[in-house]
C-alpha positions in Angstrom: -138.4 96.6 180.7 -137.4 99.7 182.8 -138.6 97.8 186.2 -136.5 94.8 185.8 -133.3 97.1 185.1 -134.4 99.2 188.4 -135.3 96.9 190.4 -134.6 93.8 189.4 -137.2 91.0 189.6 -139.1 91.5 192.9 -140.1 95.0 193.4 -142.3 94.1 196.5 -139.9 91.8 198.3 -137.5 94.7 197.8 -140.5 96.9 199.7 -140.7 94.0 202.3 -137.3 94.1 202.6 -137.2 97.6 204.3 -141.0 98.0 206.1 -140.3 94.2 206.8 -136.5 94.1 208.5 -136.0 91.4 205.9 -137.7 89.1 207.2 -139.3 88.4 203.2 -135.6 88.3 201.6 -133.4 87.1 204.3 -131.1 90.2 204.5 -131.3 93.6 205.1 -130.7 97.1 202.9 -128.0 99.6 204.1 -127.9 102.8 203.4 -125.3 102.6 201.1 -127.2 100.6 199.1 -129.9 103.4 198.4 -130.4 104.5 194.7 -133.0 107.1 194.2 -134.9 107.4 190.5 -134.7 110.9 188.7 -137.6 112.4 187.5 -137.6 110.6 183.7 -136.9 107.2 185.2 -139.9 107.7 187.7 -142.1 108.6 184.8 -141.0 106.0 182.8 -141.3 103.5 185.6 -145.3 104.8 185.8 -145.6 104.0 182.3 -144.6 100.6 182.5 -146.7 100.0 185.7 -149.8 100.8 183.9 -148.8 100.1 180.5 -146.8 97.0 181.1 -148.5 95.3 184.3 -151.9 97.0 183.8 -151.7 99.0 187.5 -154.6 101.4 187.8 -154.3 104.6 189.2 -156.2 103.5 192.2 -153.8 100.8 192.9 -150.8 102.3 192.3 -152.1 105.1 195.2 -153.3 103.0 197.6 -149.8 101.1 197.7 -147.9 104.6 197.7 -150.1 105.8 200.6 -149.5 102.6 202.3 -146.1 102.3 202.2 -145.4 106.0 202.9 -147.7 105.6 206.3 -145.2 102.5 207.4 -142.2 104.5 206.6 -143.4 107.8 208.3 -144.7 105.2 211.4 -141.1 103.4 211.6 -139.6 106.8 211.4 -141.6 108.2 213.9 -143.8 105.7 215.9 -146.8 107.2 216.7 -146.3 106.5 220.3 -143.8 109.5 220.2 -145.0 111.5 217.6 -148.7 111.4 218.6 -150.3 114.4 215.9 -149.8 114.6 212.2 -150.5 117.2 209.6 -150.4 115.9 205.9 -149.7 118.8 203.5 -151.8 117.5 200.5 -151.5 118.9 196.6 -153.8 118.6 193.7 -152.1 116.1 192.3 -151.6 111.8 192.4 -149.2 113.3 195.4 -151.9 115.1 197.6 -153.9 111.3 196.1 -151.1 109.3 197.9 -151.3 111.6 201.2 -155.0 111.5 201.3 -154.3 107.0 201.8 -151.6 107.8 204.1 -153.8 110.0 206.2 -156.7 106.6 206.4 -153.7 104.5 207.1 -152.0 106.7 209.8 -155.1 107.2 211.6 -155.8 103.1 211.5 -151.7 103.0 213.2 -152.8 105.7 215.9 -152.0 108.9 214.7 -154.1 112.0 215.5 -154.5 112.9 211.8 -154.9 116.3 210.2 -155.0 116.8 206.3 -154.4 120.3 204.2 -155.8 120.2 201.1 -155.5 123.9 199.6 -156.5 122.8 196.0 -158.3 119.6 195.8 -158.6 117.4 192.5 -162.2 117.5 191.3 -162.3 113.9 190.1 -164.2 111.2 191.8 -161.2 109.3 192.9 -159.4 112.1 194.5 -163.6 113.2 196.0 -163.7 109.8 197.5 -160.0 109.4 198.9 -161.5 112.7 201.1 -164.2 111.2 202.2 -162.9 108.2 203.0 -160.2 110.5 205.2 -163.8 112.5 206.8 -165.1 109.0 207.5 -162.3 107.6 209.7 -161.8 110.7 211.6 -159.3 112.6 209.8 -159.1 116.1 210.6 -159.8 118.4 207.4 -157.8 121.6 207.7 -159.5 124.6 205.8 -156.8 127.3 207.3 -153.2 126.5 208.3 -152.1 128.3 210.9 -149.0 130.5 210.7 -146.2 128.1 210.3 -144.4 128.8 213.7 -147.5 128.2 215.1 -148.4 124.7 213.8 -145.5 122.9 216.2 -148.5 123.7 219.0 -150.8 121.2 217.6 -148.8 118.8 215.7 -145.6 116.7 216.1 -144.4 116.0 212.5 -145.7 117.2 208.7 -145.9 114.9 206.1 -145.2 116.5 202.2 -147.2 115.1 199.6 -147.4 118.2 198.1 -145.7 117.9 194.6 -144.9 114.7 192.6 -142.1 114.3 190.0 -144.1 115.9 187.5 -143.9 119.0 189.1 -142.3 122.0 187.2 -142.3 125.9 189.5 -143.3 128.0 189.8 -145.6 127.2 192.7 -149.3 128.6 192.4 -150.6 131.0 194.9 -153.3 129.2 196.9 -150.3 126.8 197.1 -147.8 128.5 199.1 -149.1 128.8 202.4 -148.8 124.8 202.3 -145.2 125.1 200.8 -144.5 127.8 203.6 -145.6 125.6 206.5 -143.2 122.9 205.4 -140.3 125.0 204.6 -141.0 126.9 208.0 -142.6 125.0 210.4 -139.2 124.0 212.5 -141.6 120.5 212.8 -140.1 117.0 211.7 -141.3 117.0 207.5 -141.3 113.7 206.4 -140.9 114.5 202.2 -141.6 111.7 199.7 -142.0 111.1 196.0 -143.4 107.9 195.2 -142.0 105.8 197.9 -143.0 102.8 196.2 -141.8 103.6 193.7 -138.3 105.7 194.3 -137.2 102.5 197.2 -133.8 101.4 196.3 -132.2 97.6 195.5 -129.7 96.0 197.4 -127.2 94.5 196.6 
């Protein structure tokens, strides 16, 4: 099975590993230790998630917009980096940035969320109004890029996934813009919980 070649046997002590400082394993990654997936290993890895150990999308989301809120808050604490924007996209991506907007507001974030081409699905529906519900900021209109560093600290990208293939759709590249051209912090992810690393 692709996950136990990847990972080896303990995918979330590997995750507790680096949100945790080791405390769940004992020792600690280094960066050297760091081996991202490519785009067919990613997919394949999804497939045995759901396939193999019967993850639902809903799941697999919620642990993806977990654990990229506790990177982007070790990163940058919100005691320093007070306002976020999360550039959400239509697909499990903008999904995974819609829970990392609920979580980042619950870690103290002032939370904002661009969503230029939602998912018309009931999941995806409900992830925004879970977002409207805790106070997250919906953002209909970005600003010009240069002008979002007035209201916000850092951007998070959960724009594209690995499935993405250009070009980029037109009600899409205002978003892109703003976090190619914002001169703000852009924390970018792909599946964090997925794309980790093992250490050696």
């Amino acid at each position: 099975m692709l996950l136990f070649r990847l990972f080896g046997s303990a995918l979330l002590l590997r995750v507790g590993n680096v949100f945790g400082g080791g405390i769940m394993t004992g020792k600690q990654c280094s960066s050297s230790s760091i081996r991202y997936l490519n785009q067919s290993e990613a997919v394949a890895l999804d497939q045995d998630l759901f396939n193999e150990y019967k993850f639902s999308v809903d799941q697999l989301m919620e642990l993806a917009g977990l654990s990229v809120a506790m990177a982007v808050a070790k990163v940058y604490p919100p005691s320093l980096y007070k306002s976020s924007l999360i550039v959400c996209g239509p697909g499990n991506n903008g999904g995974d940035g819609l829970v990392a907007a609920r979580h980042m507001k619950l870690f103290g974030y002032k939370v904002a969320v661009h969503y230029p081409k939602r998912t018309p699905r009931p999941l995806y529906e409900n992830l925004l109004h879970q977002c409207k519900n805790f106070g997250v900021d919906i953002v209909e209109q970005l600003p010009h890029p240069k002008d979002l560093i007035n209201d916000y600290n850092i951007l998070v990208d959960a724009l594209f996934g690995f499935s993405f293939k250009p070009p980029v759709r037109d009600e899409l590249k205002p978003a892109l813009d703003a976090l190619l051209d914002s001169g703000l912090p852009v924390c970018r992810y792909s599946k964090v919980i997925y794309l980790l690393f093992c250490c050696t």
